[in-house]
C-alpha positions, 0 to 999 in steps of 0.5 A, a space after each residue: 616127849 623123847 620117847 613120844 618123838 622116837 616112837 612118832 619116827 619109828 612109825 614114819 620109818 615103817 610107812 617108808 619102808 612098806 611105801 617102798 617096798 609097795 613101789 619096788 613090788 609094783 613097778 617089778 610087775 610094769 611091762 614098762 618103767 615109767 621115766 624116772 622124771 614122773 616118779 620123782 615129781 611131787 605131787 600136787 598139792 589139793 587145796 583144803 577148804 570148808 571143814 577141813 580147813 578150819 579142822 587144819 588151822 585150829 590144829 596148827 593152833 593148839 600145836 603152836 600153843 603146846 610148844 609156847 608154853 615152856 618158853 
């Protein structure tokens, strides 16, 4: 599981990395800079339903499971 985990951090640490290097390259290309209030607002979050949902809670489930198993 510690290797799994490292490898899981390595790869969101990519992800940041290209996300950031997408954003600094974007935003080198703007005539303007967008205010930094914008940048910083997160974004909204979309309301699941149907399928996807239940996809989500039946993945939440057999996650809580996993880790109640050694205790």
């Amino acid at each position: 599981m510690a290797i799994d985990a490292a490898r899981w951090r390595l790869e969101q640490r990519q992800r940041m990395d290209l996300s950031l290097a997408w954003h600094i390259a974007a935003l080198s290309r703007s005539r303007t800079l967008p205010d930094l209030s914008t940048l910083l607002r997160p974004p909204e979050a979309r309301k699941l339903e149907g399928a996807e949902l239940e996809r989500r809670r039946q993945e939440f489930e057999e996650m809580k499971e996993r880790f109640s198993i050694g205790r």
